[in-house]
N, CA and C atoms as an extended XYZ file, in Angstrom:
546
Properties=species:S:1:pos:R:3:atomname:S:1:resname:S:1:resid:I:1 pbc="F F F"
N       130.330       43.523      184.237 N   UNK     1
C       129.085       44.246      184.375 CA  UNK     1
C       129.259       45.703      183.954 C   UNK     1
N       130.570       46.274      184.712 N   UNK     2
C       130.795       47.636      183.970 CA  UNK     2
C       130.713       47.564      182.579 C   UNK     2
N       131.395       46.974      181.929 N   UNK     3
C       131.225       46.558      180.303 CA  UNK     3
C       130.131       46.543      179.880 C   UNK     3
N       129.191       45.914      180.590 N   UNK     4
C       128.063       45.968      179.403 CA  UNK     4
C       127.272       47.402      179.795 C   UNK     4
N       127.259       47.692      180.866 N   UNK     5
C       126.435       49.090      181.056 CA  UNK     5
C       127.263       49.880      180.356 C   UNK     5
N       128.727       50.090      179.860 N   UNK     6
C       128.990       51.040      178.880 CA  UNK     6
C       128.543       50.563      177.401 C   UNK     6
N       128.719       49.369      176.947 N   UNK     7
C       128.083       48.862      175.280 CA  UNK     7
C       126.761       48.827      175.104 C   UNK     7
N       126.183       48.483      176.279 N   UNK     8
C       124.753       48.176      175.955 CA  UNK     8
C       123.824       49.662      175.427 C   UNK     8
N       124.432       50.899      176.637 N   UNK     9
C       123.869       52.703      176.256 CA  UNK     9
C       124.226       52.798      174.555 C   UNK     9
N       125.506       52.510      174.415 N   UNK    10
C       126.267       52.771      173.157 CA  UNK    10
C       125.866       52.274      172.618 C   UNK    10
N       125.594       50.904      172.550 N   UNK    11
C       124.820       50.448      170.919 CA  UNK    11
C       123.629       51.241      171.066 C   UNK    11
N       122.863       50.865      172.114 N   UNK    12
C       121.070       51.836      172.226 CA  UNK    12
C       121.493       53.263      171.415 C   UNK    12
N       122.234       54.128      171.310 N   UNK    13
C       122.696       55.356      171.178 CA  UNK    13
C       122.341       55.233      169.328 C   UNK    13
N       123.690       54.200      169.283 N   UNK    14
C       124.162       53.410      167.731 CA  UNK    14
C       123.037       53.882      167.309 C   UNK    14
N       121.868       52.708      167.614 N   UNK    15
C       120.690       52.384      167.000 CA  UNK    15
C       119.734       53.561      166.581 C   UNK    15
N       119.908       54.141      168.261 N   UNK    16
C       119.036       55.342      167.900 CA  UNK    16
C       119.208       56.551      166.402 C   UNK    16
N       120.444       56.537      166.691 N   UNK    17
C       121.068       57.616      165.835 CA  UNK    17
C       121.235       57.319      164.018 C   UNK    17
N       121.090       55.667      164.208 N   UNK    18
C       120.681       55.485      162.780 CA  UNK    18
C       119.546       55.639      162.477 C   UNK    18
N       118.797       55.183      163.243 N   UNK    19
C       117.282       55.187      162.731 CA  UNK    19
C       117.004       56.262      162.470 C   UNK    19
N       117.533       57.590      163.420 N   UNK    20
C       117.624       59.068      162.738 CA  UNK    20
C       117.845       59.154      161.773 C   UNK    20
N       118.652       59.018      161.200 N   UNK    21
C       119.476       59.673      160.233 CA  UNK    21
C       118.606       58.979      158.814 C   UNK    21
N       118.494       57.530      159.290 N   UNK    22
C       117.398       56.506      158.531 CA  UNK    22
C       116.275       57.496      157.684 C   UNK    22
N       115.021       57.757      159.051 N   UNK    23
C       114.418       58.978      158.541 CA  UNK    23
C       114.739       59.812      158.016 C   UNK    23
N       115.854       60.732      158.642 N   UNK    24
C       116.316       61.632      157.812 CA  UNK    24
C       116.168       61.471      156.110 C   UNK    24
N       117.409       60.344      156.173 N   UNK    25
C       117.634       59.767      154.409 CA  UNK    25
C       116.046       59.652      154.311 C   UNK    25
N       115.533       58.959      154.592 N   UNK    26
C       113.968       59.105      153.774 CA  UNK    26
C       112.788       60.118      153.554 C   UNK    26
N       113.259       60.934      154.318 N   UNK    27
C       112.696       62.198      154.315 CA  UNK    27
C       113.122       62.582      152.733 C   UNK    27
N       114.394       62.597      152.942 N   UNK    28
C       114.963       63.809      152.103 CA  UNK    28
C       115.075       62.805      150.440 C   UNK    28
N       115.192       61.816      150.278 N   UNK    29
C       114.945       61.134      149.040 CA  UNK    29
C       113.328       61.387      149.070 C   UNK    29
N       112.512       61.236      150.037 N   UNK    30
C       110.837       61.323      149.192 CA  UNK    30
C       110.629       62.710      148.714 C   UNK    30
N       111.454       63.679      149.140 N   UNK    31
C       111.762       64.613      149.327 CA  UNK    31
C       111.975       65.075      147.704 C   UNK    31
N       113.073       64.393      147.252 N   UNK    32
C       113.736       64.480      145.786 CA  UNK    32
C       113.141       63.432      144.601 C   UNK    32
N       112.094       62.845      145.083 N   UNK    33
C       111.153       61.608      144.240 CA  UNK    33
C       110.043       62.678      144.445 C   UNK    33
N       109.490       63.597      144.693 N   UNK    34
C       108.521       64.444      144.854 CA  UNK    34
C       109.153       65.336      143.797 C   UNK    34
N       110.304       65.932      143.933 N   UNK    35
C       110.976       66.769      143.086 CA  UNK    35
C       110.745       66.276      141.426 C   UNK    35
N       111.494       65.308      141.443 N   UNK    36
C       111.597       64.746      140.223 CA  UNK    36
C       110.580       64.751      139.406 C   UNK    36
N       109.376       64.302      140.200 N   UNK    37
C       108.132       63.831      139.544 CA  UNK    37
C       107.782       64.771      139.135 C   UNK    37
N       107.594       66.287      139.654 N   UNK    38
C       106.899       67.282      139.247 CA  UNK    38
C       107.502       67.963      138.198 C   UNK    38
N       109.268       67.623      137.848 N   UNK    39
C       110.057       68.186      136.625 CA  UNK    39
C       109.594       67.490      135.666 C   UNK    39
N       108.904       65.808      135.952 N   UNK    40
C       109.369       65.416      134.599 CA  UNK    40
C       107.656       65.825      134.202 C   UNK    40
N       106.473       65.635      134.944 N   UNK    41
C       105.635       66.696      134.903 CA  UNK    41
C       105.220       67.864      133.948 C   UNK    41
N       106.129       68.539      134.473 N   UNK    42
C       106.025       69.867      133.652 CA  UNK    42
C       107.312       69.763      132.178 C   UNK    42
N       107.554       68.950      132.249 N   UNK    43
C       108.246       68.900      130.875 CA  UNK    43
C       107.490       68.369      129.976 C   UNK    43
N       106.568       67.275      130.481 N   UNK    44
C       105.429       66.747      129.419 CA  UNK    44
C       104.245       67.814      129.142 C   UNK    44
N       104.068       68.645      130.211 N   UNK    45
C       103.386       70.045      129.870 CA  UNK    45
C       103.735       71.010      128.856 C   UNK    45
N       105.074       71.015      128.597 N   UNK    46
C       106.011       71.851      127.700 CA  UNK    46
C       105.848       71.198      126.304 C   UNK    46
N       105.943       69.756      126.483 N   UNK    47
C       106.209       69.010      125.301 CA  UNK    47
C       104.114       69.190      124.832 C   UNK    47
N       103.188       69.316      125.522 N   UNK    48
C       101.865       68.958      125.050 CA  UNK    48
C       101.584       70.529      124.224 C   UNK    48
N       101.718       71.200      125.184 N   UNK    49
C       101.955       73.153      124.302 CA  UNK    49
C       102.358       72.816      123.505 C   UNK    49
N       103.653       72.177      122.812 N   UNK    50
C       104.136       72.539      121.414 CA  UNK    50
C       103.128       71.562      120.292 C   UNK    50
N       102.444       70.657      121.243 N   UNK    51
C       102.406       69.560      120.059 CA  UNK    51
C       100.397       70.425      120.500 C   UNK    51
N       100.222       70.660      121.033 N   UNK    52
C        98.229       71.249      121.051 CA  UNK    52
C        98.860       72.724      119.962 C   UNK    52
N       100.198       73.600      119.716 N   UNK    53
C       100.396       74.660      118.935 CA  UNK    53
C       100.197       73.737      117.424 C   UNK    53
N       101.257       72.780      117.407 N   UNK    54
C       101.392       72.388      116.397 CA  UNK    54
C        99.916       72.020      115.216 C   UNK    54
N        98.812       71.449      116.239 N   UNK    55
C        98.127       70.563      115.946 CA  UNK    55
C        96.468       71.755      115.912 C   UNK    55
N        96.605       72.753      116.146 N   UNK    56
C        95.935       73.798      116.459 CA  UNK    56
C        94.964       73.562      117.264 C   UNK    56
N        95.165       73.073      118.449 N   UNK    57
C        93.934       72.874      119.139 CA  UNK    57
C        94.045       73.492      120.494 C   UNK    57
N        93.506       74.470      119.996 N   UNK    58
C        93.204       76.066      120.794 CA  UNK    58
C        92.680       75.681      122.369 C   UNK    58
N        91.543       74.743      122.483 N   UNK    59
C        91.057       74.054      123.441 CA  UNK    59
C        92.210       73.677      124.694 C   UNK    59
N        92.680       72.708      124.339 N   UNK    60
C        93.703       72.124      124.401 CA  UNK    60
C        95.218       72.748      125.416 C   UNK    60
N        95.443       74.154      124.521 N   UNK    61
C        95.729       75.263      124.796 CA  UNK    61
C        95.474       75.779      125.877 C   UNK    61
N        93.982       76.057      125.564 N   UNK    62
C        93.667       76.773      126.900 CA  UNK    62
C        93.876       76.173      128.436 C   UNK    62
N        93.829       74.923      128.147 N   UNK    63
C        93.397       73.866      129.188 CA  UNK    63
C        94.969       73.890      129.566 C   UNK    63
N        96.192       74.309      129.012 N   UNK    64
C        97.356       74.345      129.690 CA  UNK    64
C        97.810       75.271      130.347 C   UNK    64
N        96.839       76.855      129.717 N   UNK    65
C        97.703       77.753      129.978 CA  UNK    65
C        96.893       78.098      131.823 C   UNK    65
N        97.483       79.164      132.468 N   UNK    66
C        96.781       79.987      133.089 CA  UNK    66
C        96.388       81.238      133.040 C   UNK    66
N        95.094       81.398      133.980 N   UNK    67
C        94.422       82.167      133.642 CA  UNK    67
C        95.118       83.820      132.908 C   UNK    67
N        96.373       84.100      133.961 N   UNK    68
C        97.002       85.021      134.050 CA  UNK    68
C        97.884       84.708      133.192 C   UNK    68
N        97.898       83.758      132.007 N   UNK    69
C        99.207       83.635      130.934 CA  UNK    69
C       100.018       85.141      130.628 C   UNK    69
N       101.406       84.741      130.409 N   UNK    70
C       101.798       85.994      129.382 CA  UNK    70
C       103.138       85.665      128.642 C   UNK    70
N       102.794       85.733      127.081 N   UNK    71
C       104.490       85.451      126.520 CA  UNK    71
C       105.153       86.669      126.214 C   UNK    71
N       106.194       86.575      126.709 N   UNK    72
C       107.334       87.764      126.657 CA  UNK    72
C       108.172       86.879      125.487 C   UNK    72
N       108.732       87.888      124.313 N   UNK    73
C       109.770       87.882      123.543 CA  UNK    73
C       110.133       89.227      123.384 C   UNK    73
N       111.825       89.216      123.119 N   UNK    74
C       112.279       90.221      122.426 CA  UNK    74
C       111.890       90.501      121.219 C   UNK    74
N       111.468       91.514      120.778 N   UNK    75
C       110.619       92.245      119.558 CA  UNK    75
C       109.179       92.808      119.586 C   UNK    75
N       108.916       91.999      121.134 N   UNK    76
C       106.806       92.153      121.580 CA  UNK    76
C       107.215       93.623      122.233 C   UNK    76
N       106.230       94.507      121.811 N   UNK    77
C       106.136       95.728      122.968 CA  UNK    77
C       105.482       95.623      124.226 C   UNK    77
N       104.852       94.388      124.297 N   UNK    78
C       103.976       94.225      125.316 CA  UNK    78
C       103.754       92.913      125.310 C   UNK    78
N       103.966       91.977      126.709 N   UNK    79
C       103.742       90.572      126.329 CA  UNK    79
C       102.174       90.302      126.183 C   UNK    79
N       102.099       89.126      125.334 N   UNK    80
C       100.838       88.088      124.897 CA  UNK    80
C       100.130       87.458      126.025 C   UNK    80
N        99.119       87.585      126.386 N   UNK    81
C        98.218       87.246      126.956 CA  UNK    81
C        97.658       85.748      126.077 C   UNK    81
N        97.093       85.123      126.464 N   UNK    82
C        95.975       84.035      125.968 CA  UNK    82
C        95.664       84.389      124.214 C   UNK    82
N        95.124       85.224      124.328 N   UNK    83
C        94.252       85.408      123.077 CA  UNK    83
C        95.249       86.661      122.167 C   UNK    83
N        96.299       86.806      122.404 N   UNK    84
C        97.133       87.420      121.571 CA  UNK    84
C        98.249       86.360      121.082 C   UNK    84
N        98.177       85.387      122.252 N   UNK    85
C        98.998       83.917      121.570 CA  UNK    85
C        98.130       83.370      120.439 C   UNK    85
N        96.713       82.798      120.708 N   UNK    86
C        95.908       82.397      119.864 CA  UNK    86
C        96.226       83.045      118.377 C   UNK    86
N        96.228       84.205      118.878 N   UNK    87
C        96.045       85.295      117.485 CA  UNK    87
C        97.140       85.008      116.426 C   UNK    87
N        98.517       85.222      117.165 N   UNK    88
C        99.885       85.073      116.687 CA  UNK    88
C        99.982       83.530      116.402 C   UNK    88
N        99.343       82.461      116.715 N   UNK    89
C        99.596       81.191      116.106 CA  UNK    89
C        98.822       81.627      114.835 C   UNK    89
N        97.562       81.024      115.310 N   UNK    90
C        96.764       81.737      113.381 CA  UNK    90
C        97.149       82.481      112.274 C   UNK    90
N        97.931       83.624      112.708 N   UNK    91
C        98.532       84.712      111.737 CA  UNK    91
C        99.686       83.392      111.118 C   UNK    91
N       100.442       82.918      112.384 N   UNK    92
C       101.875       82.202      111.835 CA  UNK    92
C       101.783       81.278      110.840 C   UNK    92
N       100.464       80.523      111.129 N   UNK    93
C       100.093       78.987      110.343 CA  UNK    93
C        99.060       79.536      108.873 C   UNK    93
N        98.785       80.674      109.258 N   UNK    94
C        98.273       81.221      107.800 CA  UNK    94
C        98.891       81.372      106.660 C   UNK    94
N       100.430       81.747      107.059 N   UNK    95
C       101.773       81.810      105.938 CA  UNK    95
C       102.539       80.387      106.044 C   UNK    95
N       102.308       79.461      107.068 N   UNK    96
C       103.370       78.470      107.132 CA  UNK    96
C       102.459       77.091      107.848 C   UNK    96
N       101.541       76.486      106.576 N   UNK    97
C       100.822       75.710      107.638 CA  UNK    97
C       101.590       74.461      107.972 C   UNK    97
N       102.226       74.207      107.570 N   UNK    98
C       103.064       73.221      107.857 CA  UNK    98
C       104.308       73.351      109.338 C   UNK    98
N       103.789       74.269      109.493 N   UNK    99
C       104.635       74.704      110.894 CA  UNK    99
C       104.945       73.754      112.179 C   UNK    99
N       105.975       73.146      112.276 N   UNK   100
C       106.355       72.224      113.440 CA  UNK   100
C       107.556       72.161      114.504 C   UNK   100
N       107.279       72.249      115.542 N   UNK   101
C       108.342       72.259      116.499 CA  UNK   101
C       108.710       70.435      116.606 C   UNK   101
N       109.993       70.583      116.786 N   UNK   102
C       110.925       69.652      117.316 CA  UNK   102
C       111.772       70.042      118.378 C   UNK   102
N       111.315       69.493      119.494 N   UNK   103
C       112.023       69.564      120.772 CA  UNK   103
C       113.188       68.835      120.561 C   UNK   103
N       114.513       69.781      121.068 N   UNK   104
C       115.345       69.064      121.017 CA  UNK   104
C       116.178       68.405      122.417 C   UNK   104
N       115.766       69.090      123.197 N   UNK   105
C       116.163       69.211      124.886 CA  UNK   105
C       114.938       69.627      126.186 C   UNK   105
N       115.261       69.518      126.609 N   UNK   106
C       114.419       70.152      128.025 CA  UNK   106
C       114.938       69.972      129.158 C   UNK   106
N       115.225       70.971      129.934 N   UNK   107
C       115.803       71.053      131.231 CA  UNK   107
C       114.519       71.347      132.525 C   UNK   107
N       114.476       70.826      133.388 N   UNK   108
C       113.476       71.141      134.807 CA  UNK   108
C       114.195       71.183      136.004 C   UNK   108
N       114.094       72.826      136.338 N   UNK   109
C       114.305       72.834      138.035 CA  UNK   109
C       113.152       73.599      138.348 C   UNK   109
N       112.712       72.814      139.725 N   UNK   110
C       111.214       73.094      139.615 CA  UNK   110
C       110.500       73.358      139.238 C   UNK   110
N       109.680       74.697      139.012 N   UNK   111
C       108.468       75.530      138.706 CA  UNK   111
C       108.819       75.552      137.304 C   UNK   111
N       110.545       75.438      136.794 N   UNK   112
C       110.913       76.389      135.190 CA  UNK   112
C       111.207       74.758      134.613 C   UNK   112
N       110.935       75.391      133.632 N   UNK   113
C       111.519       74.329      132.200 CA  UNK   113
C       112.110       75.056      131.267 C   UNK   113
N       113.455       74.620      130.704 N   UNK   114
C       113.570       75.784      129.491 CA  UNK   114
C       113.777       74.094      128.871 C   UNK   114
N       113.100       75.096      127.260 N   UNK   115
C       113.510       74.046      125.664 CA  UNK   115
C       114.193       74.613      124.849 C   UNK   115
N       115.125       73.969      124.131 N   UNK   116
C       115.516       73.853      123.020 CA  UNK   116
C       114.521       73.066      121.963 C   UNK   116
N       114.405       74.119      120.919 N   UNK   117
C       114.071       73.171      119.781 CA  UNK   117
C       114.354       74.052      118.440 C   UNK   117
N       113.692       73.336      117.482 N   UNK   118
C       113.480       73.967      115.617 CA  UNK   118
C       112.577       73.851      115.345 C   UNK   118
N       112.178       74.297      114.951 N   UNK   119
C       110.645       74.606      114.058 CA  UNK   119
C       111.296       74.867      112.582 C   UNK   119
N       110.435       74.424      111.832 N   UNK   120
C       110.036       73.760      110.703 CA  UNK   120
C       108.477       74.369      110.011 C   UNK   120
N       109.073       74.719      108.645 N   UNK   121
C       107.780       75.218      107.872 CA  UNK   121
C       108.053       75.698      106.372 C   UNK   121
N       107.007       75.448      105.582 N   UNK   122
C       107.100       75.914      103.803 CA  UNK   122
C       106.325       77.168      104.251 C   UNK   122
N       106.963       78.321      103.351 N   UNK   123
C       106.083       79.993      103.408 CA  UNK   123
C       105.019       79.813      102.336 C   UNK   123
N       104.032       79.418      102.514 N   UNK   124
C       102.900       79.236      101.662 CA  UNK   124
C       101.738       80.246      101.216 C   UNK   124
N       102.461       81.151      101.716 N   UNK   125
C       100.998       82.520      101.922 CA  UNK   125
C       102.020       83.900      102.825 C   UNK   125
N       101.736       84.889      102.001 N   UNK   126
C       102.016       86.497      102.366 CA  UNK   126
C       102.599       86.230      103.861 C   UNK   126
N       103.927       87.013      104.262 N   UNK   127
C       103.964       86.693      105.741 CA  UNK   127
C       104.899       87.702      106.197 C   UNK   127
N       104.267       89.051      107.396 N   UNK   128
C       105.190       89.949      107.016 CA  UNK   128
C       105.285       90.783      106.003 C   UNK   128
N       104.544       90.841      104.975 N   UNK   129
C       104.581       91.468      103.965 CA  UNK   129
C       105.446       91.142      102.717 C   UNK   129
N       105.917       89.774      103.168 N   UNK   130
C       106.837       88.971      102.116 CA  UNK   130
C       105.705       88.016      101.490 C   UNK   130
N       105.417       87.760      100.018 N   UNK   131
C       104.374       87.422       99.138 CA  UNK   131
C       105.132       85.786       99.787 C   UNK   131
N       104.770       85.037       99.504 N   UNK   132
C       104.629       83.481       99.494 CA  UNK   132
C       105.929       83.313       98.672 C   UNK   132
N       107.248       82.294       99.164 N   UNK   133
C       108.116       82.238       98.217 CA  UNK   133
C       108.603       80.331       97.983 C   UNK   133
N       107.743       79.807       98.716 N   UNK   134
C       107.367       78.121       98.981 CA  UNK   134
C       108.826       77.939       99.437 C   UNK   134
N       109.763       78.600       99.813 N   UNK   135
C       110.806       77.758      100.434 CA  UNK   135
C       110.701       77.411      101.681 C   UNK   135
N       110.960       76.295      102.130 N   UNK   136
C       111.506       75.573      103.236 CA  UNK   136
C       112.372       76.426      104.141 C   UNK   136
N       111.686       76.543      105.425 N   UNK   137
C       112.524       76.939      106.819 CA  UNK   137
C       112.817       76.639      107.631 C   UNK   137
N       113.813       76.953      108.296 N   UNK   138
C       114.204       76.291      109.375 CA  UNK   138
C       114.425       77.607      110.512 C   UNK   138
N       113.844       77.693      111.833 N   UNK   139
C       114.137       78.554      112.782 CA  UNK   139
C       114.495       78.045      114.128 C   UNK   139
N       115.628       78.069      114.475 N   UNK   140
C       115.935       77.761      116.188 CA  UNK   140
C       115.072       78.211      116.995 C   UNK   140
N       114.728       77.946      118.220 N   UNK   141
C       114.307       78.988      119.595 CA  UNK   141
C       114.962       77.999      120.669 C   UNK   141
N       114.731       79.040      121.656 N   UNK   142
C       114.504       78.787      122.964 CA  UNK   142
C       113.602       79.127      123.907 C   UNK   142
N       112.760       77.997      124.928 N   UNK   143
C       111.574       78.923      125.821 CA  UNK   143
C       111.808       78.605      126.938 C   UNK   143
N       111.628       79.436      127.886 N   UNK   144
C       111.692       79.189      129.344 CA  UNK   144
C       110.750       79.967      129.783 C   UNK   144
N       109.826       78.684      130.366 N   UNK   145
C       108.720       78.563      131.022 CA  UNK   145
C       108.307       78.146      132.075 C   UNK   145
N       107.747       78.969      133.068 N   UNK   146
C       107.094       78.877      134.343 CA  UNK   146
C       105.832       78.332      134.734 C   UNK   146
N       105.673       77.236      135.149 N   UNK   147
C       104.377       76.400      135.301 CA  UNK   147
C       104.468       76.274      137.396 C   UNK   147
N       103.080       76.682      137.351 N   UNK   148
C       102.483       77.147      138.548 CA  UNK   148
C       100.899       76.287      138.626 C   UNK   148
N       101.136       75.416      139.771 N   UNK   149
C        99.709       74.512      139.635 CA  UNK   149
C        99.121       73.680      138.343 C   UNK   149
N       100.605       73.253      137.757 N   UNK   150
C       100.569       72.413      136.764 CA  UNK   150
C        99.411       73.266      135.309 C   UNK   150
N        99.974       74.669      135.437 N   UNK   151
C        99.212       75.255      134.669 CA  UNK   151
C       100.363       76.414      134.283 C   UNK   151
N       100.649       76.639      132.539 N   UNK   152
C       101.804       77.279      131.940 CA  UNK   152
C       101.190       79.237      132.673 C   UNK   152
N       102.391       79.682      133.408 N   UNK   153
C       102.215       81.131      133.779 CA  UNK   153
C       102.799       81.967      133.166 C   UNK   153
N       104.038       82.141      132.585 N   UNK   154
C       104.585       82.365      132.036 CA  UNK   154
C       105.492       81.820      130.795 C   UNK   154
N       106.049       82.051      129.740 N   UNK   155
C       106.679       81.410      128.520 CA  UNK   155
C       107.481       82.476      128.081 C   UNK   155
N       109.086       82.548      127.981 N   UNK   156
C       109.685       83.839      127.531 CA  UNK   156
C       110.217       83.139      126.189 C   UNK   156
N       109.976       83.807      125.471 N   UNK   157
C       110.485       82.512      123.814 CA  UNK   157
C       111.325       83.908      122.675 C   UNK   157
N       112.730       82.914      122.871 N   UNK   158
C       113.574       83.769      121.753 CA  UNK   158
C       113.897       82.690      120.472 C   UNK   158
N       113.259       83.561      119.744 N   UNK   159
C       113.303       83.017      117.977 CA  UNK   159
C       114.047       83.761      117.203 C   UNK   159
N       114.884       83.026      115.981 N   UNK   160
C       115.892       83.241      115.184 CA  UNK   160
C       115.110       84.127      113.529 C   UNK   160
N       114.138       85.147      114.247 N   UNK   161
C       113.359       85.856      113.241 CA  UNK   161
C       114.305       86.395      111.927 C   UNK   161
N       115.717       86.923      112.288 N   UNK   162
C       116.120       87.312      111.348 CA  UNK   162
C       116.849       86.400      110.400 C   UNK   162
N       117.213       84.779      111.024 N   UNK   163
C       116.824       83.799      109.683 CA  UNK   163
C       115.955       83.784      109.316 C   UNK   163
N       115.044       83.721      109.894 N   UNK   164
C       113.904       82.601      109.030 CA  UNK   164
C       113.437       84.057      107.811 C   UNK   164
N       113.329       85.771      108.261 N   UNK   165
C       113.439       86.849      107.743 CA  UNK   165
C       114.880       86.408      106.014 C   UNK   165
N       115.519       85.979      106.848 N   UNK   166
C       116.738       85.812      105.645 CA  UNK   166
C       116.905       84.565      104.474 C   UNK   166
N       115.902       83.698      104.984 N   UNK   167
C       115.517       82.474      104.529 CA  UNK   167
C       114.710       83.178      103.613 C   UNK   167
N       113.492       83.834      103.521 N   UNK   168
C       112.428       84.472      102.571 CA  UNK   168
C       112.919       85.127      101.957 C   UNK   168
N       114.348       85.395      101.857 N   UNK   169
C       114.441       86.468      101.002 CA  UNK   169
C       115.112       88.106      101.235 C   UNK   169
N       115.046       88.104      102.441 N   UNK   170
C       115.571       89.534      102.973 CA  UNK   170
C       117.017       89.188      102.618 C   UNK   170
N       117.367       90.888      102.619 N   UNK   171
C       119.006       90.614      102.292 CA  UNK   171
C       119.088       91.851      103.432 C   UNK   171
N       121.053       91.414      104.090 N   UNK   172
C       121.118       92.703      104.748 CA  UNK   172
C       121.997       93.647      104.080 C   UNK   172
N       122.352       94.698      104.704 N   UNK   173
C       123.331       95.779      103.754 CA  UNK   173
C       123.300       96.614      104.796 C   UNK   173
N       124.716       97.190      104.945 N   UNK   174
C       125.186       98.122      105.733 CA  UNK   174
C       124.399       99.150      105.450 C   UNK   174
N       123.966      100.599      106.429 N   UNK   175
C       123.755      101.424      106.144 CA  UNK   175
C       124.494      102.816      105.158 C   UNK   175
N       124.222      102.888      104.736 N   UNK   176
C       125.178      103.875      104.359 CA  UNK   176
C       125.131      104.801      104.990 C   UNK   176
N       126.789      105.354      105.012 N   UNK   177
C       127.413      106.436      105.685 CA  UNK   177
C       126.963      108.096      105.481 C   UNK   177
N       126.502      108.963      106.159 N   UNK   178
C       126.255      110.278      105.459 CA  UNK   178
C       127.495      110.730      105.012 C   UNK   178
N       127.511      111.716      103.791 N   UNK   179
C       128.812      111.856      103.542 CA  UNK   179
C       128.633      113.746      104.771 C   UNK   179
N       130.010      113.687      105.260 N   UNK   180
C       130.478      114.577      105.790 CA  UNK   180
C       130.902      115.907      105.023 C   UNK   180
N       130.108      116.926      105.738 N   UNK   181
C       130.498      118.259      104.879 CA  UNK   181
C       131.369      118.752      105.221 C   UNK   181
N       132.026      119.215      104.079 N   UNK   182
C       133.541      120.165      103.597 CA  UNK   182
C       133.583      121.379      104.749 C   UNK   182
């Protein structure tokens, strides 16, 4: 009788303490199936931006970005709002209508996504002040982007300007040295 009043608490204990932990584990997997869903989410958000840029459908666009958009790159004095993105696609596809991103990667932890990709384009028209030279380009980037209520808030995008600059035609050359007086 002593015996079972000590096994019988102990398994009850057992039981209890799995079924804890039970919940627990299911907590914390719906937990990470909630996670997941919303990375892979916003990566198809990432992937629809490049392909509504590609495809120019401004609409489309809008319907991803938020209200408060802004793209930051190195070379902007001031990041792009909505309608300074608009602007800067149009200008881009005016010299390069053939302009296409290829995603090559995408990473998601939560809210951020960053991409890898290339973009792709013939210089078909003045660009930069470089006349039309029909060659074929190729430019790397990278973007890392912040999506907030399944709506793009931010986009920081670094592009390989001084290829695709060197692809058209630019050449570089050291500065020259002042000569030093006697």
């Amino acid at each position: 009788m002593k015996r079972f009043l000590i096994v019988v608490p102990s398994i009850i204990l057992l039981c209890l303490s799995l079924s804890c932990q039970d919940k627990t584990t299911k907590a914390e997997l719906e937990k990470a199936r909630i996670q997941a869903e919303t990375e892979a989410r916003n990566k198809e958000i990432v992937r629809e931006l490049f392909s509504a840029i590609d495809k120019g459908d401004f609409d489309k666009l809008k319907g991803l970005l938020s209200d408060d958009f802004s793209l930051k790159a190195p070379g902007l004095r001031e990041p792009l709002g909505t309608s300074g993105l608009f602007q800067a696609i149009k200008t881009h596809y005016a010299a390069f209508p053939d302009w296409t991103h290829v995603i090559e990667d995408t990473v998601a932890e939560g809210d951020k996504v960053a991409v890898k990709l290339t973009q792709y384009g013939t210089h078909r028209a003045e660009y930069e002040g470089i006349p039309a030279t029909g060659n074929k380009v190729t430019m790397p980037a990278l973007g890392f982007v912040t999506i907030v209520n399944g709506k793009i808030k931010d986009l920081y995008a670094v592009e390989d300007y001084l290829g695709l600059n060197m692809q058209l035609g630019m050449v570089l050359r050291l500065k020259e040295a002042k000569k030093q007086r006697k």
